[in-house]
LUMVORO-495113 format. One record per atom (N, C-alpha, C): x, y, z; atom name; chain; residue number from 1. Coordinates in steps of 0.1 Angstrom, whole numbers. Example, Ala and Ser with C-alpha at 12.3 -4.5 7.8 and 13.67 -1.06 7.14 Angstrom:
@px = 132	py = -57	pz = 78	atom = N	mol = A	seq = 1 .
@px = 123	py = -45	pz = 78	atom = CA	mol = A	seq = 1 .
@px = 132	py = -33	pz = 78	atom = C	mol = A	seq = 1 .
@px = 128	py = -22	pz = 71	atom = N	mol = A	seq = 2 .
@px = 137	py = -11	pz = 71	atom = CA	mol = A	seq = 2 .
@px = 129	py = 0	pz = 79	atom = C	mol = A	seq = 2 .
This chain:
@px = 152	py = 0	pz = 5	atom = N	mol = A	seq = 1 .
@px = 149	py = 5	pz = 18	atom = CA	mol = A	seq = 1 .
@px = 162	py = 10	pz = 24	atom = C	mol = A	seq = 1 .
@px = 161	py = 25	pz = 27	atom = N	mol = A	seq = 2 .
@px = 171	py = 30	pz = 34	atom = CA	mol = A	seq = 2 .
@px = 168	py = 30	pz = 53	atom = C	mol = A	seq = 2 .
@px = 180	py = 24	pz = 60	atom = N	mol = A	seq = 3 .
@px = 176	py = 29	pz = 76	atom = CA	mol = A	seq = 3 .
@px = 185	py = 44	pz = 76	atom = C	mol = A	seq = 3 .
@px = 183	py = 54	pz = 80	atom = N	mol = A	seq = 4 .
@px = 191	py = 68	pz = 81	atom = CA	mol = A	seq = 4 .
@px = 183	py = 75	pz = 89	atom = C	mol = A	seq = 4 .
@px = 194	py = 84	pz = 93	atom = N	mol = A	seq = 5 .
@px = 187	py = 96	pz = 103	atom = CA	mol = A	seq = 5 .
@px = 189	py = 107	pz = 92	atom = C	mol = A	seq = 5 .
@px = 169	py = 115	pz = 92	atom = N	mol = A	seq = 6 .
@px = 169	py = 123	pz = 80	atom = CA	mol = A	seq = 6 .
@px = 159	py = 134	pz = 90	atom = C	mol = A	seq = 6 .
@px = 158	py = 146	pz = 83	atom = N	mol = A	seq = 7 .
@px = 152	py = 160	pz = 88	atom = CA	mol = A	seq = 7 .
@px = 135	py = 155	pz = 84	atom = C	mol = A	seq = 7 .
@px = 131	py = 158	pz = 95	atom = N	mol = A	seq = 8 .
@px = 115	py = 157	pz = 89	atom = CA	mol = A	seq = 8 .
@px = 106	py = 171	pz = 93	atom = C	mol = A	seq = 8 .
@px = 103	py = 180	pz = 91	atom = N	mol = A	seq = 9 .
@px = 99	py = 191	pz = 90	atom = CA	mol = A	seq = 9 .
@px = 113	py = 203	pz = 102	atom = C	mol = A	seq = 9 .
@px = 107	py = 205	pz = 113	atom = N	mol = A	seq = 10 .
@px = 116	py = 210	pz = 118	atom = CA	mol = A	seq = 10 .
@px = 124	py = 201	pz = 130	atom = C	mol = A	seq = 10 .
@px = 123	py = 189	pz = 131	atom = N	mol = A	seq = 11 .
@px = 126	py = 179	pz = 138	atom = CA	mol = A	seq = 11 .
@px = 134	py = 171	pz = 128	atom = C	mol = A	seq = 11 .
@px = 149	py = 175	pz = 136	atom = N	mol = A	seq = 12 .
@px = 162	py = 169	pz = 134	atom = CA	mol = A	seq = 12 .
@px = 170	py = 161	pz = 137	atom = C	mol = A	seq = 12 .
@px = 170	py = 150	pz = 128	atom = N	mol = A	seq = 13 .
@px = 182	py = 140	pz = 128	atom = CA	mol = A	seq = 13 .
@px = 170	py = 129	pz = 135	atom = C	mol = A	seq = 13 .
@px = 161	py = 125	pz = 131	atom = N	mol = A	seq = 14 .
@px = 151	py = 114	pz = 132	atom = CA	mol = A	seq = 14 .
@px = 155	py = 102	pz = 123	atom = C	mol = A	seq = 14 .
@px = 151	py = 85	pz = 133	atom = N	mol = A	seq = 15 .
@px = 160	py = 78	pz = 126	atom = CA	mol = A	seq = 15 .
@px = 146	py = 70	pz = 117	atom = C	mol = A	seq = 15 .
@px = 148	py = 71	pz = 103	atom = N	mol = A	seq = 16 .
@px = 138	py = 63	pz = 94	atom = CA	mol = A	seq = 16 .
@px = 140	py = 55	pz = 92	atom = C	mol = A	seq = 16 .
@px = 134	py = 44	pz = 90	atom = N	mol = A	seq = 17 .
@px = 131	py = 38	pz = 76	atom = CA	mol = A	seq = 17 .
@px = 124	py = 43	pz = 63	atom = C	mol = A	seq = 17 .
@px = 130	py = 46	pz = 56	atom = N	mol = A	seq = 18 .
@px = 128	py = 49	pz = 42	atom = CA	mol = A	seq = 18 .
@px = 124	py = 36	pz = 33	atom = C	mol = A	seq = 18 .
@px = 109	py = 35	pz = 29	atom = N	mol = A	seq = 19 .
@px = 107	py = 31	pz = 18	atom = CA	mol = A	seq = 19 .
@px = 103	py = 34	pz = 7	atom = C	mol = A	seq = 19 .
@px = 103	py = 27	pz = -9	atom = N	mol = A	seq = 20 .
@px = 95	py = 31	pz = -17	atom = CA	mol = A	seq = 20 .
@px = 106	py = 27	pz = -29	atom = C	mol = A	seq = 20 .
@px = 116	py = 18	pz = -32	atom = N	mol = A	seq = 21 .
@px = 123	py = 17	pz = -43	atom = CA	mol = A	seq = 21 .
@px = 123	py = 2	pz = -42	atom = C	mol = A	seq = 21 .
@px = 115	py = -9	pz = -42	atom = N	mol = A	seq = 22 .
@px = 113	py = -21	pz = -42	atom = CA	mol = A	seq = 22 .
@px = 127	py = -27	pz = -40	atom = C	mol = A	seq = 22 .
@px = 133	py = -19	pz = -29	atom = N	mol = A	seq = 23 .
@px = 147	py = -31	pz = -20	atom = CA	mol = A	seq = 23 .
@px = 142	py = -33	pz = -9	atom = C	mol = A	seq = 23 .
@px = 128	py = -37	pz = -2	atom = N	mol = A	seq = 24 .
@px = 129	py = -39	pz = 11	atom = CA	mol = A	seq = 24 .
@px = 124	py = -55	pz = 6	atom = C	mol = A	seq = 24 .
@px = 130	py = -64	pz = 19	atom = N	mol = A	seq = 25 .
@px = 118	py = -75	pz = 16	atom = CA	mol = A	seq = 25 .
@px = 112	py = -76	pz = 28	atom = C	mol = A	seq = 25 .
@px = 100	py = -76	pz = 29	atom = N	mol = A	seq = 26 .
@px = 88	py = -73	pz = 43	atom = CA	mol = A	seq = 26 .
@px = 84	py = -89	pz = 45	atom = C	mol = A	seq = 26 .
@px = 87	py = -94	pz = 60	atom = N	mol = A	seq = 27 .
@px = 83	py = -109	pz = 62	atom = CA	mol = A	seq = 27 .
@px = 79	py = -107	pz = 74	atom = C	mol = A	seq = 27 .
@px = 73	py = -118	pz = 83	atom = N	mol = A	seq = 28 .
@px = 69	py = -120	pz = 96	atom = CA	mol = A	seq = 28 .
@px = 79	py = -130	pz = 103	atom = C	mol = A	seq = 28 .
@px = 79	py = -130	pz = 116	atom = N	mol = A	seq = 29 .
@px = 81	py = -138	pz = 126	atom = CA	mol = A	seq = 29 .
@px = 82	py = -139	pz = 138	atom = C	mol = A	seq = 29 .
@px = 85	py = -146	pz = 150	atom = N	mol = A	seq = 30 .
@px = 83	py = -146	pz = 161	atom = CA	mol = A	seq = 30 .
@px = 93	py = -152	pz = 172	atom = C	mol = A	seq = 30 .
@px = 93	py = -145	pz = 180	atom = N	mol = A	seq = 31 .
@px = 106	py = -147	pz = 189	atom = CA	mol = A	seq = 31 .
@px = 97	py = -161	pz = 196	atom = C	mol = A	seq = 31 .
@px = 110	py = -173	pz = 194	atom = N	mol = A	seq = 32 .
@px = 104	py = -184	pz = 198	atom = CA	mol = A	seq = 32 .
@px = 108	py = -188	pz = 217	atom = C	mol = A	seq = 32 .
@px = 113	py = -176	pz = 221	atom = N	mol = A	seq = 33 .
@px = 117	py = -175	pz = 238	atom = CA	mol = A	seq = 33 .
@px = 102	py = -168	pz = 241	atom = C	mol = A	seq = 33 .
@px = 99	py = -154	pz = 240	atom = N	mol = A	seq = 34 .
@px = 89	py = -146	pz = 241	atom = CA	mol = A	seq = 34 .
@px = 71	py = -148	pz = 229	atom = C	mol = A	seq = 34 .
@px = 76	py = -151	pz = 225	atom = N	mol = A	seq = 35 .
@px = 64	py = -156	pz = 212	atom = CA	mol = A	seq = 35 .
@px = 62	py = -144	pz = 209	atom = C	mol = A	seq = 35 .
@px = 67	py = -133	pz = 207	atom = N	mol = A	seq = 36 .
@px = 63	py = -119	pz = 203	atom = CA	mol = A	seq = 36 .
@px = 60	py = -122	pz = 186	atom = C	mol = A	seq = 36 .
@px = 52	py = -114	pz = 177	atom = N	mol = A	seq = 37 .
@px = 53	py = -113	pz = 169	atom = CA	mol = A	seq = 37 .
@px = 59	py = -101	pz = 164	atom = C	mol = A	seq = 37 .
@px = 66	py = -104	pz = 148	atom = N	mol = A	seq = 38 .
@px = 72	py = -92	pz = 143	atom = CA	mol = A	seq = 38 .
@px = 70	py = -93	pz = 132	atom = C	mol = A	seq = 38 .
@px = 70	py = -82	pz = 123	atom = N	mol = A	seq = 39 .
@px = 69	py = -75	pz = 109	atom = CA	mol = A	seq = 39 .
@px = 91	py = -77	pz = 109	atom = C	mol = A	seq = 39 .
@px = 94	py = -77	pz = 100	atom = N	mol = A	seq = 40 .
@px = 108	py = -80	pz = 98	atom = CA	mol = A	seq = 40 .
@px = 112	py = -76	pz = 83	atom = C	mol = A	seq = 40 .
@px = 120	py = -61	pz = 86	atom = N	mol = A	seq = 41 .
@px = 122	py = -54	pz = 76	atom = CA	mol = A	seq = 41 .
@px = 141	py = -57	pz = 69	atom = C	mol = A	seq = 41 .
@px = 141	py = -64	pz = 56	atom = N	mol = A	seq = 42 .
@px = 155	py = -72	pz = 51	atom = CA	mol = A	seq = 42 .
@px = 158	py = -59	pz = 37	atom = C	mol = A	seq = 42 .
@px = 167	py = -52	pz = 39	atom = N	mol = A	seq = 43 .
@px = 177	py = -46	pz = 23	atom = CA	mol = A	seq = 43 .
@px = 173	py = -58	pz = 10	atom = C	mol = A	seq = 43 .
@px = 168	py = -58	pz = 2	atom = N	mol = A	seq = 44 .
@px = 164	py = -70	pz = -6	atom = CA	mol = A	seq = 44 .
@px = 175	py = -72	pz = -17	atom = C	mol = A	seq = 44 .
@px = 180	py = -82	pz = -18	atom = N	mol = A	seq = 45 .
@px = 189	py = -81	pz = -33	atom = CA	mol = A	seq = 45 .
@px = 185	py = -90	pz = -44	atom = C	mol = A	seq = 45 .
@px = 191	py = -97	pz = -50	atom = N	mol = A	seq = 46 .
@px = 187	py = -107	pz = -60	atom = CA	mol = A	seq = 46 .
@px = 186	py = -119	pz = -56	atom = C	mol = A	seq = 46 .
@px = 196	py = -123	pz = -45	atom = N	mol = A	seq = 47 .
@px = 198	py = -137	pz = -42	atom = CA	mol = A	seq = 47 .
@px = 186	py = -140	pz = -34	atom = C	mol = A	seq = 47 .
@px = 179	py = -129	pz = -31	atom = N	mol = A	seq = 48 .
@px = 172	py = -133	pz = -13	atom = CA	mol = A	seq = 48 .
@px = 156	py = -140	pz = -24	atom = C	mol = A	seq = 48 .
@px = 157	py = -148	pz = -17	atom = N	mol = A	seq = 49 .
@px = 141	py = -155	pz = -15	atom = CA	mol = A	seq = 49 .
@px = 132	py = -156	pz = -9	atom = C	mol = A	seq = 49 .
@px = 118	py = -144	pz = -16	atom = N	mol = A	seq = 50 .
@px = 116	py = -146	pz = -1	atom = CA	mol = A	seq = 50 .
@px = 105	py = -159	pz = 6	atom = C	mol = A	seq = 50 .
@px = 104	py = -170	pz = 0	atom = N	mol = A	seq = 51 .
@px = 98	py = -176	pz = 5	atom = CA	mol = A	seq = 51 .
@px = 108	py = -185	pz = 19	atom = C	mol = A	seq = 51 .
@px = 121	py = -183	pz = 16	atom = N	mol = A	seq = 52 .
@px = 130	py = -187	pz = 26	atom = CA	mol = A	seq = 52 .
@px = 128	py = -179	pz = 38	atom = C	mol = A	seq = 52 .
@px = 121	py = -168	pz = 42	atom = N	mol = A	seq = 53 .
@px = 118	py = -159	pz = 52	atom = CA	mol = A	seq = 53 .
@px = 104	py = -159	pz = 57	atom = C	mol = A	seq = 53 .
@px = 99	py = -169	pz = 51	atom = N	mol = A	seq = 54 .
@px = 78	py = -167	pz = 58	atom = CA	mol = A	seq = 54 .
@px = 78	py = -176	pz = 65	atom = C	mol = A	seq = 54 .
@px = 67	py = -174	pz = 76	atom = N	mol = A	seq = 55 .
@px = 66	py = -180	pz = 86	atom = CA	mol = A	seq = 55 .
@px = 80	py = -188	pz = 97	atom = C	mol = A	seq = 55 .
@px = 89	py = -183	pz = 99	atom = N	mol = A	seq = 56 .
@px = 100	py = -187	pz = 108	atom = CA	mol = A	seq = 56 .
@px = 99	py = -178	pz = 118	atom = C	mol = A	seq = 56 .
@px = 110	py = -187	pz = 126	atom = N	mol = A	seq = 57 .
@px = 113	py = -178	pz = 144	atom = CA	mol = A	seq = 57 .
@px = 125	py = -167	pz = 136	atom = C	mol = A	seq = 57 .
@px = 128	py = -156	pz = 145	atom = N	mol = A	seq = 58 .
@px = 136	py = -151	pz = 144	atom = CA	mol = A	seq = 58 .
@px = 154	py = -153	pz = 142	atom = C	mol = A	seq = 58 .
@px = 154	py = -163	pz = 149	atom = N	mol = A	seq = 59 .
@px = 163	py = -169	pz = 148	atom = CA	mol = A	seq = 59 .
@px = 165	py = -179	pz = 139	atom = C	mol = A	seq = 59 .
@px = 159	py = -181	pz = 128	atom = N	mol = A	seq = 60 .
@px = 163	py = -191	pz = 119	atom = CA	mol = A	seq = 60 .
@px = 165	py = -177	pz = 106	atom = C	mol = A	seq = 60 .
@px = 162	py = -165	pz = 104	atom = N	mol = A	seq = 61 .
@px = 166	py = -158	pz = 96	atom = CA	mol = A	seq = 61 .
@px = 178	py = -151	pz = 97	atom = C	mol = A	seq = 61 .
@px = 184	py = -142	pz = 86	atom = N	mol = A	seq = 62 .
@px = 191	py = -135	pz = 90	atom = CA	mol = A	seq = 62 .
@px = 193	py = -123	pz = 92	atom = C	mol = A	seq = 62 .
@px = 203	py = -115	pz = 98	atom = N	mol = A	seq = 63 .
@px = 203	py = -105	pz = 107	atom = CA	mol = A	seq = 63 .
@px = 190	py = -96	pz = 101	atom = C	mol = A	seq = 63 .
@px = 176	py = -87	pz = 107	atom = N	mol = A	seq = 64 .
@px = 170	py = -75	pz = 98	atom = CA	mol = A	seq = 64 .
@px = 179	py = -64	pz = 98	atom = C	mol = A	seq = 64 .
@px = 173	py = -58	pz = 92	atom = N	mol = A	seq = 65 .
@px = 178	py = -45	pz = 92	atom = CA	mol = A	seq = 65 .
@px = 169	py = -32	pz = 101	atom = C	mol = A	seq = 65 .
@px = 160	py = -37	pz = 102	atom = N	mol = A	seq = 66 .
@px = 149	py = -33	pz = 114	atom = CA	mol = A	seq = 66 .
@px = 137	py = -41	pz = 118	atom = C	mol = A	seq = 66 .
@px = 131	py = -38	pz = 128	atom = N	mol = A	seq = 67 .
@px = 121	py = -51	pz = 133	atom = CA	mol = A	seq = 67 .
@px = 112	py = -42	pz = 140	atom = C	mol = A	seq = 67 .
@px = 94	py = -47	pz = 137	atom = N	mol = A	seq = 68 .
@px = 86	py = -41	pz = 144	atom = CA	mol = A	seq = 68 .
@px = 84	py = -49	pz = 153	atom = C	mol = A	seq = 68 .
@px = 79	py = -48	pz = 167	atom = N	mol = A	seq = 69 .
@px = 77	py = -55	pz = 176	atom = CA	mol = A	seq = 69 .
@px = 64	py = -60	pz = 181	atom = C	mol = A	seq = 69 .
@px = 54	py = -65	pz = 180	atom = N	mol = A	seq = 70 .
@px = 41	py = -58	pz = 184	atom = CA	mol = A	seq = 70 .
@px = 41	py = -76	pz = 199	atom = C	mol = A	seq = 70 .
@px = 37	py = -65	pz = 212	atom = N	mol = A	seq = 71 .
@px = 33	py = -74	pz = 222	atom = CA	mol = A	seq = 71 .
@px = 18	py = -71	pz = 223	atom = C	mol = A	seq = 71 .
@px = 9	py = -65	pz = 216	atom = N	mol = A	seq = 72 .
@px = -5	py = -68	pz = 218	atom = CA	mol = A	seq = 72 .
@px = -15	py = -66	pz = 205	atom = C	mol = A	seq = 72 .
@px = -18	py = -74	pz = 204	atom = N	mol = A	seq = 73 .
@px = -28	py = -79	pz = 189	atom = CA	mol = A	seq = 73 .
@px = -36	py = -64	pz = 185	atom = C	mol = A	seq = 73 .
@px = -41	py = -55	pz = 193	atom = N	mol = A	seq = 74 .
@px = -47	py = -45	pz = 193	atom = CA	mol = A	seq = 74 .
@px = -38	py = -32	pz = 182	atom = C	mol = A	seq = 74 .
@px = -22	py = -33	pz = 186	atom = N	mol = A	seq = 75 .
@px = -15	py = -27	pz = 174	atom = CA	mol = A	seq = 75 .
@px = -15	py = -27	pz = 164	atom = C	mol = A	seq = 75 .
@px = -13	py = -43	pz = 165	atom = N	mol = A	seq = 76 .
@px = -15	py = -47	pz = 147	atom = CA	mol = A	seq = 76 .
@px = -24	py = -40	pz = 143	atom = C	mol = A	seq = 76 .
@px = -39	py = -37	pz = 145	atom = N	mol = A	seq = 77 .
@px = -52	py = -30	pz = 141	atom = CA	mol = A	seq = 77 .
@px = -47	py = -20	pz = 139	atom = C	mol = A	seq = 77 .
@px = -40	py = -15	pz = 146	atom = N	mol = A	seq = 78 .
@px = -42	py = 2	pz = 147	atom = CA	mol = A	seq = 78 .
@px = -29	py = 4	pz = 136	atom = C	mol = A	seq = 78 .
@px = -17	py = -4	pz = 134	atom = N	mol = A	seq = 79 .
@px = -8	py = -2	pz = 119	atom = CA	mol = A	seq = 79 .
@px = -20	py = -4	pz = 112	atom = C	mol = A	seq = 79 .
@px = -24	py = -10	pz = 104	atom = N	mol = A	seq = 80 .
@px = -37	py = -16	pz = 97	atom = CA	mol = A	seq = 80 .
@px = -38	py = -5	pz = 90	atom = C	mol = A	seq = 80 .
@px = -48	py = 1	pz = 106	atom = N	mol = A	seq = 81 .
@px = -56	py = 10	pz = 102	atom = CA	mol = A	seq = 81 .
@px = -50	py = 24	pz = 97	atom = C	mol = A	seq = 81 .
@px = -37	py = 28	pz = 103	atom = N	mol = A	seq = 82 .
@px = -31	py = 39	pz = 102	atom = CA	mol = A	seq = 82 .
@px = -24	py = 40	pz = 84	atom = C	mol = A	seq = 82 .
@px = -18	py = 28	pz = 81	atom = N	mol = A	seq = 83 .
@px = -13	py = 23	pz = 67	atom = CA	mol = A	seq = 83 .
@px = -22	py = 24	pz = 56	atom = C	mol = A	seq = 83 .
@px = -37	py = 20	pz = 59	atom = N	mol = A	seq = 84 .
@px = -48	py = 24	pz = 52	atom = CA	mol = A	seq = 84 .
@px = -51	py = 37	pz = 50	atom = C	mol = A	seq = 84 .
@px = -50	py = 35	pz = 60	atom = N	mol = A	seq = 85 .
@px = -53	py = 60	pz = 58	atom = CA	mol = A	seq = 85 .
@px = -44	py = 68	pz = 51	atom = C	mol = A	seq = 85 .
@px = -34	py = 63	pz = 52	atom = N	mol = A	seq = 86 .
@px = -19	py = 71	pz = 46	atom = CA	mol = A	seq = 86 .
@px = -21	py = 67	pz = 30	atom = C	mol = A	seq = 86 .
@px = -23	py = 51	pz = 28	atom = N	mol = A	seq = 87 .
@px = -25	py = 50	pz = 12	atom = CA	mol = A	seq = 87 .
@px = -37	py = 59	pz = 7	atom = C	mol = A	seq = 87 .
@px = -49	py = 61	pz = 14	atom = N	mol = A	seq = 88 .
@px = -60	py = 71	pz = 9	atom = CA	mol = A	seq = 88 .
@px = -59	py = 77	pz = 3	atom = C	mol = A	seq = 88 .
@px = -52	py = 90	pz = 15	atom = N	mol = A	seq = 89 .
@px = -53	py = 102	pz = 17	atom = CA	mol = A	seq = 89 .
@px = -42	py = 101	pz = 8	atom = C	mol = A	seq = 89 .
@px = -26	py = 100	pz = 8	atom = N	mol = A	seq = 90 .
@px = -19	py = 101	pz = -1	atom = CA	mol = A	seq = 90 .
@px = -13	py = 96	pz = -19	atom = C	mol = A	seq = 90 .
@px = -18	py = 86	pz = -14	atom = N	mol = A	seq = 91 .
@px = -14	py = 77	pz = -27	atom = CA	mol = A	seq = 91 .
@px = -25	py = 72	pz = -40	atom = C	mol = A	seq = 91 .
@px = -36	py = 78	pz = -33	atom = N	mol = A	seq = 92 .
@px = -47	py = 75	pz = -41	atom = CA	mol = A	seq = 92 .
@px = -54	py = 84	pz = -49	atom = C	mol = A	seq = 92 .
């Protein structure tokens, strides 16, 4: 997983996350002040485990490298659903 600001058609210097070379490690958790839930995006190396990263507060992990945020259950559906469509149409 790269984070970088990259050109995406004619819209310049957009900041990504880049996936697709099995270095990200993808976990959940939740701010235990706010109870927010997050998707929690980690650079993955050899040492990392990821069973050391499921199910914890944010604060018992360490630093991400990016964080989705979701404050209403209705997003989650709609990544879901948007992630489904992209594997379809593109990957299938």
């Amino acid at each position: 997983m790269a984070v970088e600001f990259i050109d995406i058609g004619s819209h310049k210097n957009i900041y990504a996350v880049v996936f697709g070379h099995n270095d990200v490690l993808i976990t959940q958790a939740q701010d235990s002040k706010t109870r927010k839930a997050m998707i929690i995006f980690h650079s993955a190396d050899d040492q990392m485990k990821p069973e050391d990263y499921i199910n914890k507060f944010v604060d018992e992990i360490p630093l991400p490298d990016s964080v989705l945020v979701f404050e209403d259950p209705e997003t989650i559906a709609t990544l879901i659903q948007s992630l489904s469509e992209i594997q379809k149409m593109f990957f299938q």
